[in-house]
Backbone as CSV, one residue per row, in Angstrom:
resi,resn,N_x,N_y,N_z,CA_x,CA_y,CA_z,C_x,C_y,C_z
1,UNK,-1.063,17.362,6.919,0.115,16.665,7.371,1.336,17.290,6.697
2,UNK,2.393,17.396,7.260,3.666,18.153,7.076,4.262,17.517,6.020
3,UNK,5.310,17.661,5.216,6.075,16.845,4.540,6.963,15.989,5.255
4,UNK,7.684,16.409,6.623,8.261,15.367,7.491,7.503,14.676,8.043
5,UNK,6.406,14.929,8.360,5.813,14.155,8.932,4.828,12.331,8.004
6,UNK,5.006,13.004,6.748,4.942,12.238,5.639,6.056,11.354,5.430
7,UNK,7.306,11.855,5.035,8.575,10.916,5.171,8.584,10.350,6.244
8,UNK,8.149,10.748,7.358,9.081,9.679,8.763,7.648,8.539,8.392
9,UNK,6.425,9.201,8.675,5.517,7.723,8.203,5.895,7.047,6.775
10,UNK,6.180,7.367,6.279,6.693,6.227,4.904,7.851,5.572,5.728
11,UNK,9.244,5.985,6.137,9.859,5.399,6.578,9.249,4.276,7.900
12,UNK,8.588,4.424,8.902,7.936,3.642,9.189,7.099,2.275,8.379
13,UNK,6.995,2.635,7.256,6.168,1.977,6.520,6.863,0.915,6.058
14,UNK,8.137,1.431,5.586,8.712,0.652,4.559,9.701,-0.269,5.944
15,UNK,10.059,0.008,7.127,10.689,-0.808,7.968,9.927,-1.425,8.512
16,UNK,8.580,-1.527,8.862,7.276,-2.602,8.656,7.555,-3.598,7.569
17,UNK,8.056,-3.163,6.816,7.456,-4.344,5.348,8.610,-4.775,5.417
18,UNK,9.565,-4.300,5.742,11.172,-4.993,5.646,11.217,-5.701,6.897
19,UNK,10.560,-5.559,7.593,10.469,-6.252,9.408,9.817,-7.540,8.585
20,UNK,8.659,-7.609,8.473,7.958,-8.460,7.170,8.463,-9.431,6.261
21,UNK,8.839,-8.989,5.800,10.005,-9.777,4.809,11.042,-10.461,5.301
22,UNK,12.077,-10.147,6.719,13.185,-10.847,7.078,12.288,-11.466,7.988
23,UNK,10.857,-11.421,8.686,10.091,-12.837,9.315,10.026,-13.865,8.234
24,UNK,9.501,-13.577,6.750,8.979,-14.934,6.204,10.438,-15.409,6.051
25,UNK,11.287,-14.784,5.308,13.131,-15.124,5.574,13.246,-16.687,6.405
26,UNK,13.415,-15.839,7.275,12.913,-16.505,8.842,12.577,-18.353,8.666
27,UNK,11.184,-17.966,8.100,10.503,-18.992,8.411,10.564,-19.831,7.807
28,UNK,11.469,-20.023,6.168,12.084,-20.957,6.107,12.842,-21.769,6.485
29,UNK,13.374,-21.439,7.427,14.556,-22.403,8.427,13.861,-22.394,9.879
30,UNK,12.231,-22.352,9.716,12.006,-23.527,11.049,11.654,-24.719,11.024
31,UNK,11.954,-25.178,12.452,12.335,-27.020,12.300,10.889,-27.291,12.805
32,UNK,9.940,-27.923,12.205,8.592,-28.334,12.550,9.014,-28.841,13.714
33,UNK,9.997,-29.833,14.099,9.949,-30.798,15.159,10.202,-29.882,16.417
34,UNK,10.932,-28.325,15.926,11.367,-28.182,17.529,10.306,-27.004,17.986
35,UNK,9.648,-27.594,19.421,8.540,-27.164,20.059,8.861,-25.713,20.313
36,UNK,10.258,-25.160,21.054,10.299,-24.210,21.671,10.797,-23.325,19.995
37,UNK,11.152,-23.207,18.842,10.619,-22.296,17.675,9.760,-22.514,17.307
38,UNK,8.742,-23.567,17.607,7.408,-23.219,17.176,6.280,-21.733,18.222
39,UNK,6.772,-22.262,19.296,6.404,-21.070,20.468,6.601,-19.822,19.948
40,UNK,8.325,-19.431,19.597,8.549,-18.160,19.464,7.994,-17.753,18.118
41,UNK,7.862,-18.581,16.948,7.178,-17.968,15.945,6.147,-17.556,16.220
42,UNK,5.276,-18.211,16.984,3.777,-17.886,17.457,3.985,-16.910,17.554
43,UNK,5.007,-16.544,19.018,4.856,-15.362,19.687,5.349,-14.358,18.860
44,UNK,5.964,-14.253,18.129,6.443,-12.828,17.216,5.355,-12.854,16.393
45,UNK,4.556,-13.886,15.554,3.621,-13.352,14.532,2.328,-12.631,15.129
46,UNK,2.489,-13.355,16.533,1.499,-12.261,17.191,1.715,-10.893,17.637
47,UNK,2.900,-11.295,18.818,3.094,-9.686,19.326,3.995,-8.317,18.459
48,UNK,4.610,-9.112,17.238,5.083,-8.128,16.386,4.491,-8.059,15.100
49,UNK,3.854,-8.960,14.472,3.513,-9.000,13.204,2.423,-9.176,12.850
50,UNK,1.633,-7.854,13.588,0.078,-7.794,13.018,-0.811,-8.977,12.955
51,UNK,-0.789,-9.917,13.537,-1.217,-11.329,13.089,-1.742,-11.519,14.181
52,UNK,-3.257,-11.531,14.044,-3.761,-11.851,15.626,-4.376,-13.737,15.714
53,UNK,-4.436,-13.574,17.582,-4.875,-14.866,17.902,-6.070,-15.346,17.110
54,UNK,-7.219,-14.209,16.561,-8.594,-14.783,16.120,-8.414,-15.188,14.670
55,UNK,-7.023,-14.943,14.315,-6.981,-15.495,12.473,-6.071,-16.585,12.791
56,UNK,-5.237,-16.944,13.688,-5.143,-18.165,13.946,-6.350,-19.575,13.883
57,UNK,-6.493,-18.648,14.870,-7.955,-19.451,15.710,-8.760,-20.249,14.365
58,UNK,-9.332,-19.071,13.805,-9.977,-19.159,12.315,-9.559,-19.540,11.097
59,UNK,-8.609,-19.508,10.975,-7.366,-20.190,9.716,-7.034,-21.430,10.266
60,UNK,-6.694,-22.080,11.205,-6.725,-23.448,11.636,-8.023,-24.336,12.336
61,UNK,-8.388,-23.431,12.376,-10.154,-24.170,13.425,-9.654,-24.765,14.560
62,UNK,-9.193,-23.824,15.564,-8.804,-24.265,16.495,-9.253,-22.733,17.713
63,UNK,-9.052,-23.391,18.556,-9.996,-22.212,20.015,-9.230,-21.258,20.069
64,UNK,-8.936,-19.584,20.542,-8.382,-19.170,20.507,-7.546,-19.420,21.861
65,UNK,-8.003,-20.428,22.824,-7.006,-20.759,23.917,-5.834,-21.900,23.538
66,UNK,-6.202,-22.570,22.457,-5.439,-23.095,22.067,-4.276,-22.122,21.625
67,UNK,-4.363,-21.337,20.756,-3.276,-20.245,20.479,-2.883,-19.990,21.912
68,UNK,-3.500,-19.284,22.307,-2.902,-18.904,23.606,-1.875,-20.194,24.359
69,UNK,-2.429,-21.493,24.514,-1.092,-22.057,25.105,-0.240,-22.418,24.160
70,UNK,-0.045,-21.997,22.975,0.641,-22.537,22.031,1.625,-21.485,22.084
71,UNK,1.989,-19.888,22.293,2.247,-18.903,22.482,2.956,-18.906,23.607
72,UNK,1.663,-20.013,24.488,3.125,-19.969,26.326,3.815,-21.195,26.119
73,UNK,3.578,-22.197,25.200,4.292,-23.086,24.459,3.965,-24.176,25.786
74,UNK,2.608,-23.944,26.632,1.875,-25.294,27.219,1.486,-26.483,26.261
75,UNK,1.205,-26.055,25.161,0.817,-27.364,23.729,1.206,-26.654,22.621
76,UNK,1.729,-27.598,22.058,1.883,-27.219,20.287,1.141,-28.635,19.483
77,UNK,0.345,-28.284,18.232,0.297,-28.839,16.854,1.010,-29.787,16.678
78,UNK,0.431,-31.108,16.236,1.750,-32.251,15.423,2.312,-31.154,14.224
79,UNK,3.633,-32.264,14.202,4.507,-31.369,13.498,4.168,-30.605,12.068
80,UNK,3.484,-32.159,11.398,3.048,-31.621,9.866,1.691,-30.550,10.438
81,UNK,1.020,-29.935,11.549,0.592,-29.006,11.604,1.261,-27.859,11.793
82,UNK,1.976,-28.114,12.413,3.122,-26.558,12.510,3.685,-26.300,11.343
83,UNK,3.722,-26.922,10.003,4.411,-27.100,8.982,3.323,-26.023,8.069
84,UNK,2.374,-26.513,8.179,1.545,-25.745,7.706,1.272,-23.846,8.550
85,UNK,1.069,-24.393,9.735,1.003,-22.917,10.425,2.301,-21.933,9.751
86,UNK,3.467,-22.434,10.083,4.206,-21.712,9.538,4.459,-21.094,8.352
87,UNK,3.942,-21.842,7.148,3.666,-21.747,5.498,2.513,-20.556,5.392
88,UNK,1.633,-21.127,6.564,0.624,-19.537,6.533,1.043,-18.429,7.108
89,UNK,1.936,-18.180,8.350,2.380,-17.461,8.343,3.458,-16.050,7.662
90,UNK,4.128,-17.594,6.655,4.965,-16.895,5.671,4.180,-16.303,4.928
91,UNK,3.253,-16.787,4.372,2.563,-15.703,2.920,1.705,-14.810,3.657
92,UNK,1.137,-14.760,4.995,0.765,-13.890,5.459,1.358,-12.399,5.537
93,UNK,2.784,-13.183,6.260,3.771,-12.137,6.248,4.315,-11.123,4.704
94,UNK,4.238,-11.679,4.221,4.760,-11.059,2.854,3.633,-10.484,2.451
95,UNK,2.281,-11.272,1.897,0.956,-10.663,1.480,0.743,-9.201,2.179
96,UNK,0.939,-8.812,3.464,0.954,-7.728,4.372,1.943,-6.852,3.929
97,UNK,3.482,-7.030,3.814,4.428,-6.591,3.255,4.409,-5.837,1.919
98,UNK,3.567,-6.831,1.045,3.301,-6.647,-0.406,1.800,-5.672,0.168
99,UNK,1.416,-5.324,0.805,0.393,-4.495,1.050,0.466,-3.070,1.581
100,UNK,1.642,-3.333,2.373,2.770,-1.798,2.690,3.099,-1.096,1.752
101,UNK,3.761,-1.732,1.034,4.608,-1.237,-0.217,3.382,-0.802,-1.333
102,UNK,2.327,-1.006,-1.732,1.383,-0.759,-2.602,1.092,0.411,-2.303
103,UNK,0.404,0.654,-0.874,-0.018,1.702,-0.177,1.118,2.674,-0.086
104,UNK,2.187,2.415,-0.026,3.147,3.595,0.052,3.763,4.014,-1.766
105,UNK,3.585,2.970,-2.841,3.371,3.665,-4.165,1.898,4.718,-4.284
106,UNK,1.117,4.501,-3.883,-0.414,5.100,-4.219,-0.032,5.882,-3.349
107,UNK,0.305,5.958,-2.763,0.588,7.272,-1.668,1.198,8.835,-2.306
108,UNK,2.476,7.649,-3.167,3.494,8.639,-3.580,3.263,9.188,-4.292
């Protein structure tokens, strides 16, 4: 592998973990009660943030169709469950972040 081709993947790396970091940001200022940011968190921790439907599924004990309409925002979680989803999401998000950044010291 090239040396640019080394820098542009670190730079990739490190705007992953900073993408990462301004989600958990984020996720302190969502409102358990409101249905349609509970949707879009879904939908970004899925379709942008490495976070799939089957660790949902499995981290809450719930079907993975449940995610799925929770995502098209057909059903959401009582609130003190979204309270929690979201709390896992946050340290997810960062734990991953804090997992970028390790890999790109050992790298260096």
């Amino acid at each position: 592998m090239t040396e640019h081709a080394t820098s542009f993947e670190r730079q990739l790396s490190l705007t992953e973990a900073t993408e990462l970091r301004a989600f958990a940001e984020l996720i302190k200022e969502f409102d358990n009660q409101n249905d349609e940011q509970f949707r879009k968190l879904i939908d970004a921790a899925v379709n942008r943030h490495r976070i799939t439907p089957s660790e949902l599924s499995t981290e809450f004990a719930v079907s993975r169709a449940s995610i799925s309409r929770w995502i098209a925002g057909r059903s959401v979680p009582h609130p003190i469950a979204r309270r929690a989803v979201a709390d896992w999401l946050r340290e997810r998000a960062l734990r991953t972040a804090d997992a970028i950044e390790a890999g790109l010291d050992d790298a260096a």
